[in-house]
Residue frames relative to the residue before (quaternion, step in Angstrom):
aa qw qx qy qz dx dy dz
X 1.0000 0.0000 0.0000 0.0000 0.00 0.00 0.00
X 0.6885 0.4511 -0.2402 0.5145 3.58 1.21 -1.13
X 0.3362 0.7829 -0.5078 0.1276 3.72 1.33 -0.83
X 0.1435 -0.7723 0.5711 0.2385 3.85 -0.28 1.11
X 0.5902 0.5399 -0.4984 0.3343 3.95 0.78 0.31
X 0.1073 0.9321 -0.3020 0.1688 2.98 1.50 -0.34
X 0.7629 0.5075 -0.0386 0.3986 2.76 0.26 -2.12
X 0.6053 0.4926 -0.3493 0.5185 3.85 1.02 -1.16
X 0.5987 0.5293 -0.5387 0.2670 3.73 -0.04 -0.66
X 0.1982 -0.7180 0.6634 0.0714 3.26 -1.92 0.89
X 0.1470 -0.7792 0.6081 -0.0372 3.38 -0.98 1.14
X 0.4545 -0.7452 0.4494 0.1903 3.62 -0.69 0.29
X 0.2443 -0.9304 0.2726 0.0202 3.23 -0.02 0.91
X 0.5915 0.2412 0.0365 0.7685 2.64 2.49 -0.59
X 0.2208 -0.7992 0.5580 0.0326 3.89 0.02 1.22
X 0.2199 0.7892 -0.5345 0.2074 3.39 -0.36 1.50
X 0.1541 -0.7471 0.6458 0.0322 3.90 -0.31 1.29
X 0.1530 -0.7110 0.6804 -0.0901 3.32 -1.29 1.26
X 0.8352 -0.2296 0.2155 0.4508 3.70 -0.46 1.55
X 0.6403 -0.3362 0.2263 0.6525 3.97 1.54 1.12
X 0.8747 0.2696 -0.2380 0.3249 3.84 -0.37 -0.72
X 0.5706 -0.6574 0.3556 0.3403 3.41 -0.98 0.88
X 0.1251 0.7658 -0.6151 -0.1399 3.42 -0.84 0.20
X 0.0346 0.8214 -0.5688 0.0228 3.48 0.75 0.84
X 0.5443 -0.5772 0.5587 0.2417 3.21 -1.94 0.53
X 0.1093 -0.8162 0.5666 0.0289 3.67 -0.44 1.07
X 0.6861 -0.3671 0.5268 0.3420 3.02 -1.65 -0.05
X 0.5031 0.4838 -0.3593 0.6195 3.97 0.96 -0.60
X 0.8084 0.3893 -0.2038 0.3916 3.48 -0.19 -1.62
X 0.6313 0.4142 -0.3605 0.5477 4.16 1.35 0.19
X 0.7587 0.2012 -0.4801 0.3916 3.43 0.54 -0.13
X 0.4354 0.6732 -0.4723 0.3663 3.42 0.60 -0.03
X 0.5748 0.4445 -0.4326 0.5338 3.58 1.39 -0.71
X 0.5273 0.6291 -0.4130 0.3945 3.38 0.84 -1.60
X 0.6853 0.5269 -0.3169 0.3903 3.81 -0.16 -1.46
X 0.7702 0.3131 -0.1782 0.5262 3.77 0.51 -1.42
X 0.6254 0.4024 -0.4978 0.4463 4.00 0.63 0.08
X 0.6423 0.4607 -0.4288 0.4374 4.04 0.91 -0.60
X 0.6811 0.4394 -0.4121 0.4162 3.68 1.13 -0.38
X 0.5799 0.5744 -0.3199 0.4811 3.44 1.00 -0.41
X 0.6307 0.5419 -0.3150 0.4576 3.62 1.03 -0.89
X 0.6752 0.5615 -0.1824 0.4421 3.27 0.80 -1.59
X 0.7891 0.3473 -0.3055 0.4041 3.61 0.61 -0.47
X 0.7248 0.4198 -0.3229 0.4407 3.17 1.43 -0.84
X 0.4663 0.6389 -0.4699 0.3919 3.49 1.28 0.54
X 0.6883 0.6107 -0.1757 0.3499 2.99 1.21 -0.72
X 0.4829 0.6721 -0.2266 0.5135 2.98 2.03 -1.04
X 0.8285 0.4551 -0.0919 0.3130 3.22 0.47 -1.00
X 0.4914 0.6000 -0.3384 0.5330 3.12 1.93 -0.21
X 0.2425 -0.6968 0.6402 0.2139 3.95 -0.50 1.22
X 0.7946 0.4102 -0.2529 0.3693 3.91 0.46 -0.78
X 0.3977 -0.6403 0.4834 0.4451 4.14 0.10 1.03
X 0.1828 -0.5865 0.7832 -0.0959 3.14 -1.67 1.34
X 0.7300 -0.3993 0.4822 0.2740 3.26 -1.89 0.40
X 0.8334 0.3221 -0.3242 0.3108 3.15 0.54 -1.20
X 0.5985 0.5779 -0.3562 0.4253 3.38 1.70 -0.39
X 0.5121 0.5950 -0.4100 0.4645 3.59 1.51 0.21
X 0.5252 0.7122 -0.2256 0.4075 3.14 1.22 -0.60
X 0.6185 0.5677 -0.1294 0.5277 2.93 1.26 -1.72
X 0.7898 0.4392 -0.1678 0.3938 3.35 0.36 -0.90
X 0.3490 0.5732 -0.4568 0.5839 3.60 1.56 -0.55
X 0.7536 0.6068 -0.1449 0.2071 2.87 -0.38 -1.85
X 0.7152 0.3025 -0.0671 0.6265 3.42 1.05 -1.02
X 0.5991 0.4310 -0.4105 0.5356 3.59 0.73 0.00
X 0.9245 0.1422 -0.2166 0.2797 3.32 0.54 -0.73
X 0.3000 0.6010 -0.5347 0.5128 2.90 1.06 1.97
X 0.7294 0.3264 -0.3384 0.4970 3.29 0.95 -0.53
X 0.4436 0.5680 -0.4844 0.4959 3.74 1.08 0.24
X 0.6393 0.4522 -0.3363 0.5231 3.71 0.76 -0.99
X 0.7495 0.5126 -0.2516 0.3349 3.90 0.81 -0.71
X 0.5091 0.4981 -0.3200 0.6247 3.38 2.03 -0.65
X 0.7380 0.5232 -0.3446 0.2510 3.43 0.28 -0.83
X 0.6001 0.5020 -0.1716 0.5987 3.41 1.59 -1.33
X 0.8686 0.2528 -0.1318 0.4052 4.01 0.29 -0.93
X 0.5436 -0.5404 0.5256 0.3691 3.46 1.32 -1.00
X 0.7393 -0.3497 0.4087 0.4050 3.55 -1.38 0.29
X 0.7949 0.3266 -0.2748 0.4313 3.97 0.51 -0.81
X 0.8426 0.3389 -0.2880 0.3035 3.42 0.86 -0.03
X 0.0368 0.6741 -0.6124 0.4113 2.64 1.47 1.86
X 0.3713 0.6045 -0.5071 0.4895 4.03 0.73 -0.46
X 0.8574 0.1419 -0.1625 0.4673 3.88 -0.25 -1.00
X 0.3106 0.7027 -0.5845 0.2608 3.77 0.78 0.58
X 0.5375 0.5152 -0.4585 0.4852 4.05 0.95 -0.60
X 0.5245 0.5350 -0.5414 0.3815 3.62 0.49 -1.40
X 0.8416 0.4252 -0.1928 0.2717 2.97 -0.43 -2.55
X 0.6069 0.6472 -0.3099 0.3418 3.75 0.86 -0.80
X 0.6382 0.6125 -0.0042 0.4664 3.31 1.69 -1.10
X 0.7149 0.3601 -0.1822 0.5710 3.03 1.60 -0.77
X 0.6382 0.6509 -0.2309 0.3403 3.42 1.35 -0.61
X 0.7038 0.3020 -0.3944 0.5079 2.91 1.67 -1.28
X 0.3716 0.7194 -0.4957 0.3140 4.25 0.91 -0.38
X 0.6889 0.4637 -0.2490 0.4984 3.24 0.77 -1.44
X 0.4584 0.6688 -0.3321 0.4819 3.94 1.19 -1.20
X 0.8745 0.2631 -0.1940 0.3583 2.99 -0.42 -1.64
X 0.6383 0.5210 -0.3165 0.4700 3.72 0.57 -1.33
X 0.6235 0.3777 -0.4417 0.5230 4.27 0.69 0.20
X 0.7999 0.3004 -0.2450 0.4581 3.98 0.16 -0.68
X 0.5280 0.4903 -0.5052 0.4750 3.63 1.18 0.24
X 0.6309 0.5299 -0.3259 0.4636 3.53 1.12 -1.00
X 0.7476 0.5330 -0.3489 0.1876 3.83 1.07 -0.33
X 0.2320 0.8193 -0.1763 0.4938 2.60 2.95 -0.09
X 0.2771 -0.8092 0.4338 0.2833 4.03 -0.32 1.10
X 0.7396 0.0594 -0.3043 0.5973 3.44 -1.24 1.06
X 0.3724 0.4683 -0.7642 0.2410 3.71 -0.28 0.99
X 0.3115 -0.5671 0.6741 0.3564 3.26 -1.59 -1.34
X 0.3382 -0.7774 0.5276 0.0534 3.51 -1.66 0.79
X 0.4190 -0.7044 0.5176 0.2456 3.00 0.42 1.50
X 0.7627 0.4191 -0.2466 0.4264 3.44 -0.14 -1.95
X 0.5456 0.4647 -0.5027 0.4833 4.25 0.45 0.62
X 0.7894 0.3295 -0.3869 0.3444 3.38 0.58 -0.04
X 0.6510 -0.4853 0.4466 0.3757 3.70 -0.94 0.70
X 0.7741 0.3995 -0.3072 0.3833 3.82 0.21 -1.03
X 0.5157 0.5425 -0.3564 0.5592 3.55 1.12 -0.26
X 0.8858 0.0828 -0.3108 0.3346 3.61 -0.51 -1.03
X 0.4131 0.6111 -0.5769 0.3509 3.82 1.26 0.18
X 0.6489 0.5863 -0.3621 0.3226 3.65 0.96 -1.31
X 0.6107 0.4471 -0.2995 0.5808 3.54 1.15 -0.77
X 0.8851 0.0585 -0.3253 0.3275 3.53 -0.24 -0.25
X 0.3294 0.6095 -0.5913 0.4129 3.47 1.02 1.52
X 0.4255 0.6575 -0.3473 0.5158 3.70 1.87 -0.48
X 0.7907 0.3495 -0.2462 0.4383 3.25 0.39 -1.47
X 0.5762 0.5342 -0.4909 0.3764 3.77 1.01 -0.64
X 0.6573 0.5098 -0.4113 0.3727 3.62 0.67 -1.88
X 0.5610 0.6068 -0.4213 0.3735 3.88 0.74 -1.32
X 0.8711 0.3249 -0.1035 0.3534 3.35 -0.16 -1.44
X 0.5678 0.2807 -0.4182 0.6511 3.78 1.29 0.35
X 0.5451 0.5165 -0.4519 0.4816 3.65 0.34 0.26
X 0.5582 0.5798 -0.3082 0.5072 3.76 1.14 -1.16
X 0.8452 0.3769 -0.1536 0.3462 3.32 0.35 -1.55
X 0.7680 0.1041 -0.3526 0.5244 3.66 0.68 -0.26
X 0.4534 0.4807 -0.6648 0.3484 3.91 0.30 1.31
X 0.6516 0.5278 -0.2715 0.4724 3.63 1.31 -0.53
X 0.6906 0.2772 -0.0451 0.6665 4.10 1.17 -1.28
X 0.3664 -0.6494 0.6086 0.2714 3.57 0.68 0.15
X 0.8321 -0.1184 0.1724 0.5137 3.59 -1.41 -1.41
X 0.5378 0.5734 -0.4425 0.4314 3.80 0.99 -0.63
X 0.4874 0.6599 -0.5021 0.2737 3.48 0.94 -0.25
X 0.4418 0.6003 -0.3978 0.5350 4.07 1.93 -0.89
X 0.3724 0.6863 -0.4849 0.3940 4.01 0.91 -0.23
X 0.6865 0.6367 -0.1808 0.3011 3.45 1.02 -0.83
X 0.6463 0.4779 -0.0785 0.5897 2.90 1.74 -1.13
X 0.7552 -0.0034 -0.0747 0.6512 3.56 1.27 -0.16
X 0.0483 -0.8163 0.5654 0.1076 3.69 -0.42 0.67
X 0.5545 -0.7183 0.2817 0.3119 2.77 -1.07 1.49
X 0.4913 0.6542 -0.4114 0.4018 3.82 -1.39 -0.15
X 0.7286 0.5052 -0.2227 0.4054 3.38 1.14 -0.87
X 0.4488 -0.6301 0.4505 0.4457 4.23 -0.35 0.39
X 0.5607 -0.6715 0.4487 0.1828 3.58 -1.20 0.74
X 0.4505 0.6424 -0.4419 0.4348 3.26 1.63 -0.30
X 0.6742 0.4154 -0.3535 0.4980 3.81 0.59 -1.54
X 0.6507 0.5514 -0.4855 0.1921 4.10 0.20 -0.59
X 0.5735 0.4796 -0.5332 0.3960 4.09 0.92 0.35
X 0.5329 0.7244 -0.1898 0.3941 3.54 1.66 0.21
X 0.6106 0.5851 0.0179 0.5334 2.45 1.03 -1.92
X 0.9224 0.2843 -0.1593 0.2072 3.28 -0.23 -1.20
X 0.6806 0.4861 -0.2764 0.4734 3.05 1.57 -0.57
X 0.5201 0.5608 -0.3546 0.5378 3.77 1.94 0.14
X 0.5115 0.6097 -0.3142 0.5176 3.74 1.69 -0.02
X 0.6497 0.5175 -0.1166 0.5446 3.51 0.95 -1.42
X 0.8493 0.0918 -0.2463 0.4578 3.41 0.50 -0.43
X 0.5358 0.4848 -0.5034 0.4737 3.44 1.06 0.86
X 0.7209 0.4475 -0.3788 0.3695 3.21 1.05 -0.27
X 0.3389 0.6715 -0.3508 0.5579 3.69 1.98 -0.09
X 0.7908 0.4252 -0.2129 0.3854 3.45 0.16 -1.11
X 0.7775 0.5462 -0.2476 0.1893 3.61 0.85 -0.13
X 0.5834 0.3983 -0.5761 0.4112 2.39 1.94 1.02
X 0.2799 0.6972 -0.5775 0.3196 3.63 1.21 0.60
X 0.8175 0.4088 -0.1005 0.3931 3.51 0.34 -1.72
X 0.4060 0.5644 -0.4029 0.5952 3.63 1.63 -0.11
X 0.7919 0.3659 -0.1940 0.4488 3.96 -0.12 -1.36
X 0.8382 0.3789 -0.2803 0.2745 3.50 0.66 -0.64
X 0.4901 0.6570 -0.4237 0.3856 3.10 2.09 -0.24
X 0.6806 0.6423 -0.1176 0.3322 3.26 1.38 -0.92
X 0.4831 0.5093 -0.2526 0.6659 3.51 2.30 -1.00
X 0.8464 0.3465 -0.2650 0.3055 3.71 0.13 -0.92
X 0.3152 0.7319 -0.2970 0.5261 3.40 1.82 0.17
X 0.7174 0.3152 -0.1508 0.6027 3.56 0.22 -1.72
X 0.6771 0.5739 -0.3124 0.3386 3.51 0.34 -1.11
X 0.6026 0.2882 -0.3596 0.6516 4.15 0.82 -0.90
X 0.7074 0.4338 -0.4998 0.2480 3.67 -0.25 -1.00
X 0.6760 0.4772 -0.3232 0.4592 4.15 0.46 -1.20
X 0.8655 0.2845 -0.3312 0.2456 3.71 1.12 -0.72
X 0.4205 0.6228 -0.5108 0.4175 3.21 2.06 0.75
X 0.4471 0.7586 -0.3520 0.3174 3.56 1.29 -0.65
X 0.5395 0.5673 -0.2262 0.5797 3.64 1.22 -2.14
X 0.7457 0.4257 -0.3353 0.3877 3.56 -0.30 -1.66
X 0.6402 0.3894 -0.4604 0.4759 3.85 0.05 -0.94
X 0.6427 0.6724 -0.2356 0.2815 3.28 0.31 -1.25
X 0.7365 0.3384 -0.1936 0.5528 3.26 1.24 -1.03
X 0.5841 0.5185 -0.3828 0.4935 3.45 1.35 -0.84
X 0.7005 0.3565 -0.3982 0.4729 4.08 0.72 0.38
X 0.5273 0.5682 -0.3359 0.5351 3.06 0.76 -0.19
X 0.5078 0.5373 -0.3547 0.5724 4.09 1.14 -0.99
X 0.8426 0.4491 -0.1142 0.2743 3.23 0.22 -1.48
X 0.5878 0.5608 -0.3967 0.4273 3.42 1.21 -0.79
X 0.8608 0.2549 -0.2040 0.3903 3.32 0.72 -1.13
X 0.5423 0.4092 -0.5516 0.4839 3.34 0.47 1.38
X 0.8572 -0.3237 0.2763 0.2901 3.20 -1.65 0.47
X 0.6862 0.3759 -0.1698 0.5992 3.48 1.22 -0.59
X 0.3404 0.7620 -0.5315 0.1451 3.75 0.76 0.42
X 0.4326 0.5577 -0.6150 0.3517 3.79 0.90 0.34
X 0.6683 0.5577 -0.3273 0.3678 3.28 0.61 -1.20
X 0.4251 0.6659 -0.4676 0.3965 3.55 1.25 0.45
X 0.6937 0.4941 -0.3224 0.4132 3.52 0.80 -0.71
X 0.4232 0.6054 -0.5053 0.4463 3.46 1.53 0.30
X 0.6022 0.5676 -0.3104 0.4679 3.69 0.89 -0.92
X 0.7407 0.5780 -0.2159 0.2657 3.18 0.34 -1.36
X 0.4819 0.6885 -0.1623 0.5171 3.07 1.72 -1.38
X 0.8929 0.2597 -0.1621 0.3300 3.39 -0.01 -1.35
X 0.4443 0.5512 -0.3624 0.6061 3.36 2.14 -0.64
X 0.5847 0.4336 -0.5134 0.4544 4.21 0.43 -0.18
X 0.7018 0.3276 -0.3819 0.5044 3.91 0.34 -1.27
X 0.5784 0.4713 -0.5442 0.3837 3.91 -0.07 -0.41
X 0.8297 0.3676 -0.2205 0.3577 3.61 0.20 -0.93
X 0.5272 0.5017 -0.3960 0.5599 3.31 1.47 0.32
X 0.5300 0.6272 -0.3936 0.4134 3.38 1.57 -0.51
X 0.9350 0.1734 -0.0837 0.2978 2.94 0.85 -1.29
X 0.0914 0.6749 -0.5166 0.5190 2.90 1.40 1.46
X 0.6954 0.3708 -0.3037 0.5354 4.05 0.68 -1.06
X 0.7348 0.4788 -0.2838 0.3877 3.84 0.93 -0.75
X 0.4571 0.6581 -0.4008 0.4441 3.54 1.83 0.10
X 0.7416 0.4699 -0.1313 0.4605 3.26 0.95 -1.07
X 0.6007 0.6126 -0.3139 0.4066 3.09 1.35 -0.67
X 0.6173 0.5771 -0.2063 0.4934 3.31 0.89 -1.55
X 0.6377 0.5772 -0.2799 0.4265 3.71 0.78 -1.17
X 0.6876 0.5692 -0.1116 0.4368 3.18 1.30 -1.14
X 0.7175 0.1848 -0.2279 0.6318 3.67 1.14 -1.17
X 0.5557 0.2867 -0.6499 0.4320 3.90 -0.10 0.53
X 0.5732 0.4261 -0.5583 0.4220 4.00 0.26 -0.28
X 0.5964 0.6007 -0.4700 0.2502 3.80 0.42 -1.27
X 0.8561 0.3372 -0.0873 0.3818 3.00 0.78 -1.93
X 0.3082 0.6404 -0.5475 0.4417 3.76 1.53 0.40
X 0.5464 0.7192 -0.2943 0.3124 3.53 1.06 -1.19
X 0.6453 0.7243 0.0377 0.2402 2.53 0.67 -2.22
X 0.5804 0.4765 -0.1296 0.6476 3.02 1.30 -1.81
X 0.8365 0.3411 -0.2751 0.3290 3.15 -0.39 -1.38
X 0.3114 0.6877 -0.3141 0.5758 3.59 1.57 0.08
X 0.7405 0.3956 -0.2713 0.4707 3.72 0.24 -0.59
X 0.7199 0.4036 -0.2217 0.5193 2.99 0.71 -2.33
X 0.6090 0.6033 -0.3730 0.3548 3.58 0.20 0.12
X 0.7872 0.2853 0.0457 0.5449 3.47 0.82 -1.44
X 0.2761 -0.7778 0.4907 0.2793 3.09 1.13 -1.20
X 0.1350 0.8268 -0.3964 -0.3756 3.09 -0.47 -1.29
């Protein structure tokens, strides 16, 4: 009942086969709608307001300071991918603080979600780089200037750092949500243990630390949102410039 993994399980909510394979409607596959109708809602509420409003200040924070994060990381031209990056940030945004909401669900806890996004950002940003550098884009893996002796070294520690980023991009982000929701459960259960035994003051010891954890991770929602946007940047920072 207390199980603090609990919470990760996906069930299907809608049975749907597609040509043999399941594509059922899940709990994952509703909030994720949930996530993209409050961002849609939220902006086109704003749209429609003729008289500035808070929330259209919001809006504008918000969108300025993605494209500040996008001048800074790319430069004047790679305001061009500021929709992309803006798009992914708030998805990534919303789909943590809906999940901090009781009995929702966090997409962004599960591994198949945030690999799927930053296989987007990989296909995007090697796609970027040899429609823009053509083959010099392999420039990447060895930049030039360098002696040819170091390049049976060199190149194959390039290739598999540059493979790995979307492994280490998605998982910094799954294993984040994933400790924070399942220290949350645990306090949670460890008051709950306590209330109903003789010692149930000593519940407010739980209660206490389940309050600062979830205020933590209210700062680690945003955070996370922040370094998979940083380093989407980042990438697109290389495939761009190279170096």
């Amino acid at each position: 009942m207390h199980d603090p993994l609990h919470q990760f399980e996906i069930y299907p909510l809608l049975k749907i086969t597609l040509l043999g394979y399941d594509v059922s409607f899940t709990n994952a596959s509703l909030f994720m709608v949930i996530a993209t109708m409050v961002l849609c809602g939220f902006f086109l509420i704003g749209k429609r307001e003729l008289v500035p409003s808070y929330i259209q200040y919001i809006q504008e924070i918000s969108l300025n300071f993605i494209n500040n994060l996008v001048k800074n990381s790319l430069g004047s031209e790679g305001l061009v991918f500021a929709p992309y990056i803006f798009c992914l940030f708030l998805f990534i945004f919303a789909g943590n603080y809906i999940g901090l909401i009781p009995y929702s669900f966090t997409f962004t806890s599960h591994i198949i979600v945030t690999f799927s996004l930053a296989m987007i950002v990989f296909v995007v940003t090697t796609f970027i780089g040899f429609y823009k550098h053509g083959v010099h884009f392999l420039r990447l893996f060895f930049p030039k200037d360098l002696p040819l002796i170091v390049a049976p070294i060199l190149i194959p520690i390039e290739i598999i750092s540059y493979l790995s980023r979307p492994v280490s991009l998605s998982i910094r982000l799954f294993a984040n949500m994933v400790a924070g929701h399942t220290m949350i459960k645990i306090f949670a259960g460890f008051a709950l243990v306590l209330g109903s035994t003789s010692f149930f003051p000593t519940a407010l010891l739980p209660i206490l630390a389940n309050s600062a954890v979830l205020v933590f991770e209210c700062l680690i929602a945003f955070l996370q949102a922040y370094v998979f946007t940083m380093l989407t940047c980042i990438y697109l920072n290389d495939t761009l410039n190279l170096h």
